[in-house]
N, CA, C and O atoms as a printed pandas DataFrame, in Angstrom:
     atom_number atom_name residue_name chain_id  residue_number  x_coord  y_coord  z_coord
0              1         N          UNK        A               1  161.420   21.094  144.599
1              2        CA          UNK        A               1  162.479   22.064  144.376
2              3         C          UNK        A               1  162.811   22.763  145.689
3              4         O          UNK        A               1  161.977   23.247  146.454
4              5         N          UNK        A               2  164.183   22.755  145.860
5              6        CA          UNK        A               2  164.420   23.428  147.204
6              7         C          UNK        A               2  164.550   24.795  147.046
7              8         O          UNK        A               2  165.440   24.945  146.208
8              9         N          UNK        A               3  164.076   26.026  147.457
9             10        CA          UNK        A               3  164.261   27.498  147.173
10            11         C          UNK        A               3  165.003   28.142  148.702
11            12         O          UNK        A               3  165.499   27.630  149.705
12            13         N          UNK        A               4  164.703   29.797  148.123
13            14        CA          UNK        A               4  165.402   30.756  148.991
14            15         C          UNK        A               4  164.554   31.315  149.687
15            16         O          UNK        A               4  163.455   30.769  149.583
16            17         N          UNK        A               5  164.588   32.537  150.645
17            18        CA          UNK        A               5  163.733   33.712  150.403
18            19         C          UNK        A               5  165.027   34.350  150.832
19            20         O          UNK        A               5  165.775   33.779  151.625
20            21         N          UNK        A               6  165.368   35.827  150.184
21            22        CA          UNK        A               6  166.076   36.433  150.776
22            23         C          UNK        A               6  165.554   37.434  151.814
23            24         O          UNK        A               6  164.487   38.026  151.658
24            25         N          UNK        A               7  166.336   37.596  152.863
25            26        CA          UNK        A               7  165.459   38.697  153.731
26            27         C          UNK        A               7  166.315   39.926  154.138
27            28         O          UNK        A               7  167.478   39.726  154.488
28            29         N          UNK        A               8  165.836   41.122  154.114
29            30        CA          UNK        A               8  166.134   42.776  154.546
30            31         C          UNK        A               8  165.701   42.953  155.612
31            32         O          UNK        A               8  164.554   42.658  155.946
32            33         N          UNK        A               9  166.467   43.417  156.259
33            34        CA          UNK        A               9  165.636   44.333  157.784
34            35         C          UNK        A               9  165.872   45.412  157.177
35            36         O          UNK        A               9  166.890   45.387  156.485
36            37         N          UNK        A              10  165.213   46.487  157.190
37            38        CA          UNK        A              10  165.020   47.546  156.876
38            39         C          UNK        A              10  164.997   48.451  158.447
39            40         O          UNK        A              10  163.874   48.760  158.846
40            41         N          UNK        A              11  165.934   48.771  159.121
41            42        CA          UNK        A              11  165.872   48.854  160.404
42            43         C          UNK        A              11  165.436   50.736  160.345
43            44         O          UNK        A              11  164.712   51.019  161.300
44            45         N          UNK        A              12  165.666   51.628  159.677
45            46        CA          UNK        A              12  165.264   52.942  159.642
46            47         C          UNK        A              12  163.251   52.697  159.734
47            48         O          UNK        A              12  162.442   53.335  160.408
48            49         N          UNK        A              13  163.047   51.689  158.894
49            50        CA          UNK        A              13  161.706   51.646  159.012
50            51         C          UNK        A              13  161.195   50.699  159.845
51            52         O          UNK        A              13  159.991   50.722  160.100
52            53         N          UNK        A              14  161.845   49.945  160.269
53            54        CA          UNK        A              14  161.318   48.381  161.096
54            55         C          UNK        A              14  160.403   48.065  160.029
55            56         O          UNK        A              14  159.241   48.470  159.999
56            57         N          UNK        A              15  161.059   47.176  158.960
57            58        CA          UNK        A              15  160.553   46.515  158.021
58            59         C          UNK        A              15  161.360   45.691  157.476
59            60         O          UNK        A              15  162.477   46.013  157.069
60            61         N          UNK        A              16  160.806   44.382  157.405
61            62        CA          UNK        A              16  161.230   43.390  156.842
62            63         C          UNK        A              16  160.738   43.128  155.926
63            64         O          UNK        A              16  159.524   42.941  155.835
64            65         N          UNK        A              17  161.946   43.005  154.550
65            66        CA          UNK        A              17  161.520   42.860  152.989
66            67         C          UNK        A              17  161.903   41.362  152.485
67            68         O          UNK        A              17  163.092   41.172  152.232
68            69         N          UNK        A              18  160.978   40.268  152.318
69            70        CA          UNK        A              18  161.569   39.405  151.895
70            71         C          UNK        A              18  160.910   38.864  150.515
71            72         O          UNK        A              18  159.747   38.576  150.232
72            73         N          UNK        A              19  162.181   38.841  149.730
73            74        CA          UNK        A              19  162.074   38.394  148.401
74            75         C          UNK        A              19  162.205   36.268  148.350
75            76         O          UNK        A              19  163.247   35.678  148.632
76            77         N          UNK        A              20  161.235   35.742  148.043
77            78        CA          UNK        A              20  160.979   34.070  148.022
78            79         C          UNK        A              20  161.816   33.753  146.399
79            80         O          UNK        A              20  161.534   34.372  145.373
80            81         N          UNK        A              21  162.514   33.029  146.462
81            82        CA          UNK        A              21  162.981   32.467  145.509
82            83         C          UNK        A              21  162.247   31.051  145.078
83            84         O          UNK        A              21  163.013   30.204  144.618
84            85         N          UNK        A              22  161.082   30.754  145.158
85            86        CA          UNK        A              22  160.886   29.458  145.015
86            87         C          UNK        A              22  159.019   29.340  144.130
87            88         O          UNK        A              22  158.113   30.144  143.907
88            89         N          UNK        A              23  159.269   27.775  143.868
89            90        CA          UNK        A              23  158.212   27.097  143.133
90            91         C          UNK        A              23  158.037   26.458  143.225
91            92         O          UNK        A              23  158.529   25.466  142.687
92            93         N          UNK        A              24  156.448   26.568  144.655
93            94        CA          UNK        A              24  155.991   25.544  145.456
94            95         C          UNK        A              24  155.584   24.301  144.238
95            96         O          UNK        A              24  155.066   24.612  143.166
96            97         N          UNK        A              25  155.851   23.153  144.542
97            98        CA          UNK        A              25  155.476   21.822  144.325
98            99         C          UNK        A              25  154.689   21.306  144.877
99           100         O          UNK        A              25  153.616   21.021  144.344
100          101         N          UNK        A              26  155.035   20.965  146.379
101          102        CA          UNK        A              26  154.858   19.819  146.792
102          103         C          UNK        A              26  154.684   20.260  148.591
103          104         O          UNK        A              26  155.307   21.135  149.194
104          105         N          UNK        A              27  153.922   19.583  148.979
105          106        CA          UNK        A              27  153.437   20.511  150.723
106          107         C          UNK        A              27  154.998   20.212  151.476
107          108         O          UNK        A              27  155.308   21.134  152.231
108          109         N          UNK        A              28  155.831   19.299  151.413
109          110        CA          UNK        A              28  157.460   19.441  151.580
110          111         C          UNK        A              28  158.168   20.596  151.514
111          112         O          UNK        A              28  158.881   21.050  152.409
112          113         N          UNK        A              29  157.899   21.214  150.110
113          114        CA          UNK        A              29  158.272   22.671  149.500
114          115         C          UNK        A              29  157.603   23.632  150.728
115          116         O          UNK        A              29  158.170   24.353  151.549
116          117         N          UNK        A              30  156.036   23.321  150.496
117          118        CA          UNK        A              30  155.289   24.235  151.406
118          119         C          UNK        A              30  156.243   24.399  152.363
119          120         O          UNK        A              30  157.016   25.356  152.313
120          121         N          UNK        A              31  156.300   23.311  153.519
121          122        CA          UNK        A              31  156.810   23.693  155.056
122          123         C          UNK        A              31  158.125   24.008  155.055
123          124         O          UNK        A              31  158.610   24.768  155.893
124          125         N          UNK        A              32  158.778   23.468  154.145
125          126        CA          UNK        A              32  160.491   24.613  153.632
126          127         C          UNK        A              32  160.232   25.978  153.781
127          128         O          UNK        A              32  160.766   26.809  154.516
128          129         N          UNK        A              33  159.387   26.068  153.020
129          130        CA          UNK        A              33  159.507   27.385  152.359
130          131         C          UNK        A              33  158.420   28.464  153.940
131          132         O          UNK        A              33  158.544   29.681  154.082
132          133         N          UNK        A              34  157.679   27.752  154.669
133          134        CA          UNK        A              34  157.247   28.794  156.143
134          135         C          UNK        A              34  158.209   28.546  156.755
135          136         O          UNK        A              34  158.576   29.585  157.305
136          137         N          UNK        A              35  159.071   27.459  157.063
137          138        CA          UNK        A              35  159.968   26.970  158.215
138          139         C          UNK        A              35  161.361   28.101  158.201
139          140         O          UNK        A              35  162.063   28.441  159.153
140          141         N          UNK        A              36  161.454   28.562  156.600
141          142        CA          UNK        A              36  162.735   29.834  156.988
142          143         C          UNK        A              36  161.687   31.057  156.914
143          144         O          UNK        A              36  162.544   31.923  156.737
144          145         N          UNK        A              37  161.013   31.459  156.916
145          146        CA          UNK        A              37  160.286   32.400  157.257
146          147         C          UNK        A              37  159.898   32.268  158.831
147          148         O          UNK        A              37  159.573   33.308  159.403
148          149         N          UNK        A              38  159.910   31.225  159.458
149          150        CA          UNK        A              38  160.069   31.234  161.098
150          151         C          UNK        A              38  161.048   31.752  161.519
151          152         O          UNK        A              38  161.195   32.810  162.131
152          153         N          UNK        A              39  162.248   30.467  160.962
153          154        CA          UNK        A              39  163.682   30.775  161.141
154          155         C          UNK        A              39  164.106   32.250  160.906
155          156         O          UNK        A              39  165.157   32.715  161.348
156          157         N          UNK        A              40  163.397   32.796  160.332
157          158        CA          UNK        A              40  164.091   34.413  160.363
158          159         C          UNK        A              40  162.904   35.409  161.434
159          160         O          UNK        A              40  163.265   36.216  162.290
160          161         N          UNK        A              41  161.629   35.105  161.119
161          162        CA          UNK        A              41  161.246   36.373  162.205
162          163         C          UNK        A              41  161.167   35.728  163.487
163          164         O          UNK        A              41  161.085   36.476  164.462
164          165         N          UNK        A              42  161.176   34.506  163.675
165          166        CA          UNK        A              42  160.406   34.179  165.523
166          167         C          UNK        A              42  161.807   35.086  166.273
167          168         O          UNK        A              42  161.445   36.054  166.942
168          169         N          UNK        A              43  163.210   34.862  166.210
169          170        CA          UNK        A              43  164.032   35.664  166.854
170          171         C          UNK        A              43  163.715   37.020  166.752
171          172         O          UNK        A              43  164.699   37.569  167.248
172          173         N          UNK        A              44  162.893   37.930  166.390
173          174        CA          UNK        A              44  162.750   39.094  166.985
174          175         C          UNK        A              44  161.815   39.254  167.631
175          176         O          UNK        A              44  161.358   40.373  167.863
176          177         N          UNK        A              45  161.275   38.072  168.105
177          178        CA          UNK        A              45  160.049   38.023  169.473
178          179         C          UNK        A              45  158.900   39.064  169.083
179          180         O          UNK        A              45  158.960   39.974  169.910
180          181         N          UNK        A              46  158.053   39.261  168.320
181          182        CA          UNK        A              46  157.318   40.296  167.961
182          183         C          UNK        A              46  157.240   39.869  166.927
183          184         O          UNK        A              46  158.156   39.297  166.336
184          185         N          UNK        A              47  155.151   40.238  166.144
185          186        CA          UNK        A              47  155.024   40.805  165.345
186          187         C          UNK        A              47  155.813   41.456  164.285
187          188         O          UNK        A              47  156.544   42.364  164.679
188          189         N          UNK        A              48  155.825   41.149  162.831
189          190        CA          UNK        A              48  156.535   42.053  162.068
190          191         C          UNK        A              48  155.900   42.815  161.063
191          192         O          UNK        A              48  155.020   42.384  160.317
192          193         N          UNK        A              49  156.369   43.965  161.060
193          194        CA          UNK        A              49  155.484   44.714  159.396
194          195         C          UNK        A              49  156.783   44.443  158.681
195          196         O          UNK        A              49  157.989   44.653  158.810
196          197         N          UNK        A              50  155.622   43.669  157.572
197          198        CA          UNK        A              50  156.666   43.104  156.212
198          199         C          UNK        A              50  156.289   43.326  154.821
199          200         O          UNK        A              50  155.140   43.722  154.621
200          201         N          UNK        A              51  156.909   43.175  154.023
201          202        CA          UNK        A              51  156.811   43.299  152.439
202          203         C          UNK        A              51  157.360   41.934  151.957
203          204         O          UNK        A              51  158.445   41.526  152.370
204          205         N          UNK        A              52  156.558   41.183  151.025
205          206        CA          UNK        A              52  156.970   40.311  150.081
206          207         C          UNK        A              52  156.545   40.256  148.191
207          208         O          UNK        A              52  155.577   39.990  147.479
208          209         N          UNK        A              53  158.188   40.761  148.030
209          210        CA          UNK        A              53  158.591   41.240  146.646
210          211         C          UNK        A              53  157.948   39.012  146.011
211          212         O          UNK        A              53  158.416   37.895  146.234
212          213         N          UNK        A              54  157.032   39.420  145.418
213          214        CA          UNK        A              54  157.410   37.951  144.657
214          215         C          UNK        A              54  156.969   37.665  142.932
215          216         O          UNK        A              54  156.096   37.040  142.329
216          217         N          UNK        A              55  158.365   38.692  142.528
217          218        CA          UNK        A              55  159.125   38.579  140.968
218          219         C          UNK        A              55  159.509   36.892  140.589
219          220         O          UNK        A              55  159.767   36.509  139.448
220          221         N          UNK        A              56  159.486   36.176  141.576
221          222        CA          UNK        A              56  160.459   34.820  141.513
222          223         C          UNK        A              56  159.300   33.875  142.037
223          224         O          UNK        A              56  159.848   32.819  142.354
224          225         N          UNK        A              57  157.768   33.785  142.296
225          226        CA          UNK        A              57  157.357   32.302  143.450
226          227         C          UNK        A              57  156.290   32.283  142.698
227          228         O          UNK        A              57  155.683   33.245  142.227
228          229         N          UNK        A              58  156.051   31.046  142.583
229          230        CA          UNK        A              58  155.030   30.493  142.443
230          231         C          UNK        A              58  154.485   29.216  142.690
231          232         O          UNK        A              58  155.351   28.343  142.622
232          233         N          UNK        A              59  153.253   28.761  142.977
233          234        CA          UNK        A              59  152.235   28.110  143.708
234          235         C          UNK        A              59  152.061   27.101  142.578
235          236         O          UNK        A              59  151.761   27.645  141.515
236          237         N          UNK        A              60  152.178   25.672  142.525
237          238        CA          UNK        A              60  151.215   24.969  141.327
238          239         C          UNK        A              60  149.748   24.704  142.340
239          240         O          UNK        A              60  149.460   24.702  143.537
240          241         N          UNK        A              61  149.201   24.534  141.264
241          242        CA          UNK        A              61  147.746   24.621  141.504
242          243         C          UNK        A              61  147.591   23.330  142.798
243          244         O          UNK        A              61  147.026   23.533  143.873
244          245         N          UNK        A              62  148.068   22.347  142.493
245          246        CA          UNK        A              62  147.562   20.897  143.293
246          247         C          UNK        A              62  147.957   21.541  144.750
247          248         O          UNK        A              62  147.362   20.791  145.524
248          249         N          UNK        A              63  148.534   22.375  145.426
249          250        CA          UNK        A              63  149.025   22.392  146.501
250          251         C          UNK        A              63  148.570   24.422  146.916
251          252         O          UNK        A              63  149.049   25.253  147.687
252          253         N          UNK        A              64  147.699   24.427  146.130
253          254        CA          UNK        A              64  147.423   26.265  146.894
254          255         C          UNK        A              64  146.742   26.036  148.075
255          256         O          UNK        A              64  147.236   26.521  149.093
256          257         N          UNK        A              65  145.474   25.254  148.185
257          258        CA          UNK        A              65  145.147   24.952  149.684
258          259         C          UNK        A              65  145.977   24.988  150.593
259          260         O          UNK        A              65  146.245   25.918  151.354
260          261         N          UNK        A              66  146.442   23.871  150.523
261          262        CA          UNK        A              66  147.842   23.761  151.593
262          263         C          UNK        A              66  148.873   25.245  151.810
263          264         O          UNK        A              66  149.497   25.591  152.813
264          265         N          UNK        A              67  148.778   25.807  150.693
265          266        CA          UNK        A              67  149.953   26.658  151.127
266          267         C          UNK        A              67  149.104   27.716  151.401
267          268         O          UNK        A              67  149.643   28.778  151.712
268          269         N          UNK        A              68  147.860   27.662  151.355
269          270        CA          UNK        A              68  146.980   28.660  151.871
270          271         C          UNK        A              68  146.777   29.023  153.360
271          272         O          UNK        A              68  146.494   30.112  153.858
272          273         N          UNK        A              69  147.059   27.476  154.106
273          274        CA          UNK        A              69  147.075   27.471  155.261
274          275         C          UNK        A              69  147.641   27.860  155.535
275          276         O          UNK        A              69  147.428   28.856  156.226
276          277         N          UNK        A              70  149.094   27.361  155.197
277          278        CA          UNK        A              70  150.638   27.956  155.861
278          279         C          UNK        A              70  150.878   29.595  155.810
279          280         O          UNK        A              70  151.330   30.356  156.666
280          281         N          UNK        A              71  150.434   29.817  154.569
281          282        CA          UNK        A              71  150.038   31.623  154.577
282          283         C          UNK        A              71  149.369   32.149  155.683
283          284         O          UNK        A              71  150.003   32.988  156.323
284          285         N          UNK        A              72  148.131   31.839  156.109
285          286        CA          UNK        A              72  147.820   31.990  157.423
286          287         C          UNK        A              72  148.294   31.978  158.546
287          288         O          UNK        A              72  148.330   32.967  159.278
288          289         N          UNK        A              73  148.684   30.955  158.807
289          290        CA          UNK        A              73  149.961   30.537  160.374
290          291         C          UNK        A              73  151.442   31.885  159.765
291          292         O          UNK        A              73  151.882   32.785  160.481
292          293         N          UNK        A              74  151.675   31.729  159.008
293          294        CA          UNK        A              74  152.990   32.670  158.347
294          295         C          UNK        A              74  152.275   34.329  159.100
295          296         O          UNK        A              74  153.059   34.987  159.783
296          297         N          UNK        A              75  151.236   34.714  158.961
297          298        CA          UNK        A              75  150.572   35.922  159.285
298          299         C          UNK        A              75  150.451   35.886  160.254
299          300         O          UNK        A              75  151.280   36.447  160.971
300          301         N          UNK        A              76  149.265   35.156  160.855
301          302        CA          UNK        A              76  148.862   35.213  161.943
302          303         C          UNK        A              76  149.836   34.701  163.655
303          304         O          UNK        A              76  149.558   34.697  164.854
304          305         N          UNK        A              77  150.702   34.438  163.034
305          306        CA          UNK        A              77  152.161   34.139  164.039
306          307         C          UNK        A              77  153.076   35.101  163.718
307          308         O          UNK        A              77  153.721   35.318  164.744
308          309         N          UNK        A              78  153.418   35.709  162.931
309          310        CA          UNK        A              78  154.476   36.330  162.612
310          311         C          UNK        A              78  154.414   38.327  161.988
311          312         O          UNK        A              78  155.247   39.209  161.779
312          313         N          UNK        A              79  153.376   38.231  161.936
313          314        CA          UNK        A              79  153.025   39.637  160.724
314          315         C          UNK        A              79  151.981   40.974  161.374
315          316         O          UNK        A              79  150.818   40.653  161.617
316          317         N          UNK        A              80  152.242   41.885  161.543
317          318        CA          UNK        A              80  151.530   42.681  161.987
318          319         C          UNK        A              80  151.091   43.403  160.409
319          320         O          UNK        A              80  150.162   42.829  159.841
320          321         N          UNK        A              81  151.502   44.216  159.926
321          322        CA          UNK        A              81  150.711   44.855  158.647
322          323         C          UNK        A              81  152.397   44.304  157.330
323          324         O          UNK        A              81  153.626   44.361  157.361
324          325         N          UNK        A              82  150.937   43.674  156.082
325          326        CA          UNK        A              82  152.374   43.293  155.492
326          327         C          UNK        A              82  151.254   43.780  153.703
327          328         O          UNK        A              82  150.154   44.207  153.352
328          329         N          UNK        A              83  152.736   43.245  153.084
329          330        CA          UNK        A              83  152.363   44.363  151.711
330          331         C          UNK        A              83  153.048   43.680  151.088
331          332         O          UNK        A              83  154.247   43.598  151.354
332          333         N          UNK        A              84  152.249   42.708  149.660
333          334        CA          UNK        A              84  152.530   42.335  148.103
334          335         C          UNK        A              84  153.469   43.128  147.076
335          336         O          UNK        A              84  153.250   44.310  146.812
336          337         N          UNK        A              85  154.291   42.568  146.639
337          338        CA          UNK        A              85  154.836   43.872  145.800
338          339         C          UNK        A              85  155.115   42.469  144.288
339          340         O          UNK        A              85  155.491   41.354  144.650
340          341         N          UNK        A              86  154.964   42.638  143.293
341          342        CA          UNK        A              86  154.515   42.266  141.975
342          343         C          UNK        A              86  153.871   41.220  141.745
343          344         O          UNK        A              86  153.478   41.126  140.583
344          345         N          UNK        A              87  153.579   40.279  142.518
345          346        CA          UNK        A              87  152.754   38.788  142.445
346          347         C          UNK        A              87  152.226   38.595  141.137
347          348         O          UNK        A              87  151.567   39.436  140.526
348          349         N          UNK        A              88  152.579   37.305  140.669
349          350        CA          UNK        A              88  151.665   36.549  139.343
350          351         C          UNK        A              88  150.668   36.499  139.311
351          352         O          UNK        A              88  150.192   36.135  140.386
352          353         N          UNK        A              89  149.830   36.732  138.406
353          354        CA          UNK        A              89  148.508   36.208  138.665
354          355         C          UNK        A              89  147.968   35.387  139.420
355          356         O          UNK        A              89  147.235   35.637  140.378
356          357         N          UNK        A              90  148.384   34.126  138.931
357          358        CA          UNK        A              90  147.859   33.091  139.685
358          359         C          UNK        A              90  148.640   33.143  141.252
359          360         O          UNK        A              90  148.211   32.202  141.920
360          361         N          UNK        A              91  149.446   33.797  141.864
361          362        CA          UNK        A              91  149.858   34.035  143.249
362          363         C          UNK        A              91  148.880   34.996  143.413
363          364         O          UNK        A              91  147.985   34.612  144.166
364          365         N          UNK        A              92  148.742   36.069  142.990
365          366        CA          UNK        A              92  147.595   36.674  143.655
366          367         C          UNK        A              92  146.004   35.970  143.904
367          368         O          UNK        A              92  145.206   36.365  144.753
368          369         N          UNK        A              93  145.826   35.075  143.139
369          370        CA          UNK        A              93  144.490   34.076  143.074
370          371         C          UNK        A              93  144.793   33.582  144.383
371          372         O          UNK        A              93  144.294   34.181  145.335
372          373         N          UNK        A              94  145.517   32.605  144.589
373          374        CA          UNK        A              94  145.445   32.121  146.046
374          375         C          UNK        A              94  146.172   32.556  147.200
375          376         O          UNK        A              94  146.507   31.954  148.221
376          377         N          UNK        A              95  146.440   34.395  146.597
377          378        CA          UNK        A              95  146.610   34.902  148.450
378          379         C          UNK        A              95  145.261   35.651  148.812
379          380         O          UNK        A              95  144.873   36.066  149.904
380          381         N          UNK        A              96  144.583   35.704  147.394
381          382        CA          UNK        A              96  143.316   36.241  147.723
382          383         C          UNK        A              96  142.198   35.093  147.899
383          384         O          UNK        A              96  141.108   35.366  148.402
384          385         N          UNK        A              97  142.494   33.911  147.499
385          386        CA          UNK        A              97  141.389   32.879  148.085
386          387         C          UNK        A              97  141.894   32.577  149.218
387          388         O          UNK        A              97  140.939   32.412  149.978
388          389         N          UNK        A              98  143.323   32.330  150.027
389          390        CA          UNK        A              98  143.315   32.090  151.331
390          391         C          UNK        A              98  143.077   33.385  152.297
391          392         O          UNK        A              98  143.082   33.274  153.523
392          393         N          UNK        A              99  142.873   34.585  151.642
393          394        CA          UNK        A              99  142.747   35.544  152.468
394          395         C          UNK        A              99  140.936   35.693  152.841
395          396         O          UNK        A              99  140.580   36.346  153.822
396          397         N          UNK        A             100  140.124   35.142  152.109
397          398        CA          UNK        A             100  139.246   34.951  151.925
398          399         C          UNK        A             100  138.845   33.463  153.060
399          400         O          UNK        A             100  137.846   33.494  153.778
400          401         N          UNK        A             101  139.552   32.570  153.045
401          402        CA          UNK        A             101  139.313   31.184  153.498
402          403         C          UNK        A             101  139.507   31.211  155.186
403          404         O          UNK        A             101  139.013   30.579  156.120
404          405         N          UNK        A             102  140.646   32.451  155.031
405          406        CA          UNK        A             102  141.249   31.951  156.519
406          407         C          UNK        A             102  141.317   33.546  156.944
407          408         O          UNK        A             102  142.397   33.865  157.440
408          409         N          UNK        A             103  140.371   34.560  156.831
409          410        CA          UNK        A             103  140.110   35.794  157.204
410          411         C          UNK        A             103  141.254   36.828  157.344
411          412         O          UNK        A             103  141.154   37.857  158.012
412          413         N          UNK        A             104  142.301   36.470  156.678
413          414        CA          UNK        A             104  143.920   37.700  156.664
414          415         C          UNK        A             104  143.554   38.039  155.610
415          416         O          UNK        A             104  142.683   37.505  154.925
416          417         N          UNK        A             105  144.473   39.389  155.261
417          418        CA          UNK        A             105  144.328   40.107  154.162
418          419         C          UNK        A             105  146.320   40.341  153.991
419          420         O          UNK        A             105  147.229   40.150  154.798
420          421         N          UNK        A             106  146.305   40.836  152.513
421          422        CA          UNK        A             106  147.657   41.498  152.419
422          423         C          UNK        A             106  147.447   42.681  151.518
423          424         O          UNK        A             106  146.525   42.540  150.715
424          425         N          UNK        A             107  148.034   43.696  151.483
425          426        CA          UNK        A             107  147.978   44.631  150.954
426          427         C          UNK        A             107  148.747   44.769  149.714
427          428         O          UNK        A             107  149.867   44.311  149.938
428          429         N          UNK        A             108  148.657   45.193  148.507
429          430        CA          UNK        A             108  149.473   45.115  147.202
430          431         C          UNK        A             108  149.965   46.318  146.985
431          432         O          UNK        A             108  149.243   47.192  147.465
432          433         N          UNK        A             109  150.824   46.675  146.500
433          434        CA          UNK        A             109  152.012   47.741  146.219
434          435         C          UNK        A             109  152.593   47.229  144.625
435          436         O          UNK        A             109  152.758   46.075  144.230
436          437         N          UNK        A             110  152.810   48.420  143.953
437          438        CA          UNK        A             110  153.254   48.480  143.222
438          439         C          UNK        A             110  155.021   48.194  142.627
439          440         O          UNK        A             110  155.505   47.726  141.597
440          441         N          UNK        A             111  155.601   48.788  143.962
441          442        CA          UNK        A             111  157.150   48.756  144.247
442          443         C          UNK        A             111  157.172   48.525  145.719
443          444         O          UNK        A             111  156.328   48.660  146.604
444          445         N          UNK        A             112  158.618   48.069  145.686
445          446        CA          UNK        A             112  158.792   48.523  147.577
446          447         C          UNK        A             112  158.878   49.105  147.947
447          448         O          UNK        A             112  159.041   48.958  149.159
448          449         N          UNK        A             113  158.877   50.540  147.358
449          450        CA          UNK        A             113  159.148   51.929  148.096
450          451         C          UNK        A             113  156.955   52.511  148.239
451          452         O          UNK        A             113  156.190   53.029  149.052
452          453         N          UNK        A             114  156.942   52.053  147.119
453          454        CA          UNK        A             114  155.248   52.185  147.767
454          455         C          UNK        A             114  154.655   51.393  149.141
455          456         O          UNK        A             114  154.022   51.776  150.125
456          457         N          UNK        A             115  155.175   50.119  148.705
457          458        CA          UNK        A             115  154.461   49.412  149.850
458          459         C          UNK        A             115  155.308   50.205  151.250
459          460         O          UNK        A             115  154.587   50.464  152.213
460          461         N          UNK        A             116  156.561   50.518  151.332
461          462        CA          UNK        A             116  156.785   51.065  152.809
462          463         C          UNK        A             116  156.075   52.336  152.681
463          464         O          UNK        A             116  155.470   52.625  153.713
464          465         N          UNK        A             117  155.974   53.090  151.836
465          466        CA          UNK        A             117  154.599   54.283  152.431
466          467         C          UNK        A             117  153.260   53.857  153.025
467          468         O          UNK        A             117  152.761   54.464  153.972
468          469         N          UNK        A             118  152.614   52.655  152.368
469          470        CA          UNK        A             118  151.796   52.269  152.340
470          471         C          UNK        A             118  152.018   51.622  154.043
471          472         O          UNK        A             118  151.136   52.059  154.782
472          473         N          UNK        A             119  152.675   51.007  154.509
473          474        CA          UNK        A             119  153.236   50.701  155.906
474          475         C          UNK        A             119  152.964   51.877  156.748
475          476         O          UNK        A             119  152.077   51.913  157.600
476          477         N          UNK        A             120  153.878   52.961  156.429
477          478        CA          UNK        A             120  154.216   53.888  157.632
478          479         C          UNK        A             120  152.626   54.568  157.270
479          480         O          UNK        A             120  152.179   54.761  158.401
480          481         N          UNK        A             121  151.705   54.962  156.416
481          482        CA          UNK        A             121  150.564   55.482  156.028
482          483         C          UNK        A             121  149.525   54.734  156.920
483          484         O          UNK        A             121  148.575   55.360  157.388
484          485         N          UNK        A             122  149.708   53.280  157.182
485          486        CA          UNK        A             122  148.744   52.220  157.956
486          487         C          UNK        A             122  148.922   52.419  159.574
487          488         O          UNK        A             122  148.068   52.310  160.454
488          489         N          UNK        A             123  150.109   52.700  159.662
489          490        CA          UNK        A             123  150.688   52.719  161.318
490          491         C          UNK        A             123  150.390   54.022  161.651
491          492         O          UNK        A             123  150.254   54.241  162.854
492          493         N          UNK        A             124  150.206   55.273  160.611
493          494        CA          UNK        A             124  149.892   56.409  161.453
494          495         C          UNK        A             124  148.689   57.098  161.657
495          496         O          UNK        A             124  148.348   58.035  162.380
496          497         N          UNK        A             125  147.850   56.011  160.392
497          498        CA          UNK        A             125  146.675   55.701  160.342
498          499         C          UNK        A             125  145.919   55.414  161.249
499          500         O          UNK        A             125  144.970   56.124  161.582
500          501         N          UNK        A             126  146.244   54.275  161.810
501          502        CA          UNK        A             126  145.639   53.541  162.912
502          503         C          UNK        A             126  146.390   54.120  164.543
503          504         O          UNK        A             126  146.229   53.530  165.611
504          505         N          UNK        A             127  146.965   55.016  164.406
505          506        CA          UNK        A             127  147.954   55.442  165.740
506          507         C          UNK        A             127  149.060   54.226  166.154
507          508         O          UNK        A             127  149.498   54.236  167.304
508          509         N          UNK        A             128  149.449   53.314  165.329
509          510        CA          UNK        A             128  150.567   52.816  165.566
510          511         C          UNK        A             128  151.552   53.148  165.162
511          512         O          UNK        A             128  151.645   53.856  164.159
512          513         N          UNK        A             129  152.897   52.571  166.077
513          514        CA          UNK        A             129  154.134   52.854  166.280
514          515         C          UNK        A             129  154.805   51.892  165.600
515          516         O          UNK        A             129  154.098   51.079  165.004
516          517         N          UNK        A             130  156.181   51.745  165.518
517          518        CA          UNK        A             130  157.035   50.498  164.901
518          519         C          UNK        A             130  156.297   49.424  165.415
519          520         O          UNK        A             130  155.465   49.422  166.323
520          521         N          UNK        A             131  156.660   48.631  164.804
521          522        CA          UNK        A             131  156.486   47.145  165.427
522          523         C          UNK        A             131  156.906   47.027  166.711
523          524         O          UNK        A             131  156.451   46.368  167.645
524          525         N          UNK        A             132  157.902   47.807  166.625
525          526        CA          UNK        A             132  159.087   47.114  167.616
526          527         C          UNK        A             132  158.335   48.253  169.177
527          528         O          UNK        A             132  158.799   47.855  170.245
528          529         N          UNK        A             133  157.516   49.259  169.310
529          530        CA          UNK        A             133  156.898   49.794  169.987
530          531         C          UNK        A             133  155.427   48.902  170.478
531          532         O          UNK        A             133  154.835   49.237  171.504
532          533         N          UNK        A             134  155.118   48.172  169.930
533          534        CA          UNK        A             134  153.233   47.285  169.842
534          535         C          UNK        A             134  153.287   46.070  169.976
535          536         O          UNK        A             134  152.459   45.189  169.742
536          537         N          UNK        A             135  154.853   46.037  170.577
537          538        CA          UNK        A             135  155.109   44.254  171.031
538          539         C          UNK        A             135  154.267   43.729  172.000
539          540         O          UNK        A             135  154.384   42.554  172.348
């Protein structure tokens, strides 16, 4: 199945909100579905603090490994502090077994207006600045 993700810059907060329209199949699906998540953050050269709303995605079981990886490379290339906002069950199962597998974490939020507190709460937490300041 070919899907979406839609994406927000949230530029008052330097936050990027992206909502995934899709239902991984097949490791094809997989690299679709990181390859526009490149296609949208590598052009802002930096780290991003992000939110992913996912009301709409889901993982079949034969292929969570795989997309476990790509979750990783998706973070660890692209993500400075990022935040869950409604995940399925079974999506939360394997962002918490690849977070587990491949040492990232994501943070869960209730709404998106929590998870950006939960953002600006982490950055002033830790004495960081926007993203766009910790390039």
């Amino acid at each position: 199945m070919t899907g979406r993700i839609d994406f927000h810059y949230d530029v008052k907060n330097d936050i990027v909100i992206a909502t995934p329209h899709w239902h991984l199949q097949t490791d094809e699906d997989v690299r679709s579905w990181f390859a526009q998540y490149e296609a949208y953050l590598k052009p802002f050269g930096r780290k991003m603090d992000f939110i992913v709303v996912l009301d709409d995605f889901e993982i079949a079981t034969t292929i969570g490994s795989f997309w476990g990886h790509y979750r990783a490379k998706l973070l660890n290339d692209f993500a400075r502090l990022n935040f869950r906002v409604r995940a399925p069950k079974k999506v939360r199962l394997f962002v918490n077994t690849s977070g587990v597998l491949h040492g990232i974490a994501t943070e869960e939020a209730a709404s998106v207006d929590e998870a950006v507190r939960g953002i600006l709460g982490a950055r002033s937490k830790a004495g960081l600045g926007r993203a766009a300041s910790s390039a």
